[in-house]
N, C-alpha and C positions, 0 to 999 in steps of 0.2 A: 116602659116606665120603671126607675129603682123603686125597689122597697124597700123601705128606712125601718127599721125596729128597735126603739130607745130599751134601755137598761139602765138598774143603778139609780133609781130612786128612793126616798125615803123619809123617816123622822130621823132629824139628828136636832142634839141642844145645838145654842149658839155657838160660834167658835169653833165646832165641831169643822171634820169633812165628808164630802164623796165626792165618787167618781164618775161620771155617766158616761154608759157607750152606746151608742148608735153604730149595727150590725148595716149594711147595706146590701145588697143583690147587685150582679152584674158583673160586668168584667170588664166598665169602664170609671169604676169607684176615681178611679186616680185624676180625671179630667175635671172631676166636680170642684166646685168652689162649695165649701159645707159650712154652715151656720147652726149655730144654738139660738133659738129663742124662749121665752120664756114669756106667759099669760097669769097675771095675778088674780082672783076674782074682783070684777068691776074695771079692769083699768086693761089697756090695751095690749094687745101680741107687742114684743119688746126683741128685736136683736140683743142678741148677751155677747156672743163672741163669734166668730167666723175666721175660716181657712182658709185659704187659695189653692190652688195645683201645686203650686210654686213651696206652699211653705210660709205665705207671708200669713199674717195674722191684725184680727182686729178686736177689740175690748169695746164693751161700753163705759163709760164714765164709771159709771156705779161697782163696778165687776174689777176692774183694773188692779194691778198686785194682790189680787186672791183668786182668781180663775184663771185657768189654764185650756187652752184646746191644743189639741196636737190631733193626727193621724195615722195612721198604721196604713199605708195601700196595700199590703201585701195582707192585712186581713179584712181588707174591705172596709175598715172601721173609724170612725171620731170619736174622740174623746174629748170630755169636760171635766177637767179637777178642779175641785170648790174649796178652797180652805178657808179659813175663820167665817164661816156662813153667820147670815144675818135673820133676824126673824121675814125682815123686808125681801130677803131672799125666795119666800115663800112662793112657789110658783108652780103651775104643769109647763115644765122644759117640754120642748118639741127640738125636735132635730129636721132639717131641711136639705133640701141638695137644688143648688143651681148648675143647670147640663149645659153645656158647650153652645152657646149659640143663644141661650135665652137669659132673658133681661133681669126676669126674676127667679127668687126661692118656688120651685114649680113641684118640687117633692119632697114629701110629708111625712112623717112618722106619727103614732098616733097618740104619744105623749106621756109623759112618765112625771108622778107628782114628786116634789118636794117640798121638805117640809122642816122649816125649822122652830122648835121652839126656845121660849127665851128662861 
């Protein structure tokens, strides 16, 4: 099973940025298809943006022209750049890894707050 370990949380005002990275374990980082999600209090785990193998990429509505995910396989790593954050952005980001063969997001990082205020 990978180990996911989120970084790069924090307070920042509005409009501000960060960065998050998600470290992984193993030596098959590069096969994952990796995802950002994000949980607000009261309201449900959320896809933010996601990776493929490949390079391709997905946004949610809400995230689109201000987040960014990309990759490093050569350091095991995902990244999430956040620019013009929103207070609505407010969330514990999770990082996830779907493995070669299964259907869902099956591994977990254990979560990293941010926090914007206005």
């Amino acid at each position: 099973q990978v180990q996911l370990v989120e970084s790069g949380g924090g307070l920042v005002q509005a409009g501000g940025s960060l960065r998050l990275s998600c470290a992984a374990s193993g030596r098959t980082f590069s096969s994952y298809r990796m995802g950002w999600f994000r949980q607000a209090p009261g309201k449900e785990r959320e896809l933010v943006a996601a990776i493929s193998r490949g390079g391709s990429t997905y946004y949610a509505d809400s995230v689109k022209g201000r987040f960014t995910i990309s990759r490093d396989n050569a350091k095991n790593t995902v990244y999430l750049q956040m620019n013009s954050l929103k207070p609505e952005d407010t969330a514990v980001y999770y990082c996830a890894a779907q493995r070669v063969g299964v259907s869902n997001y099956d591994c977990w990082g254990q979560g990293t707050q941010v926090t914007v205020s206005s």
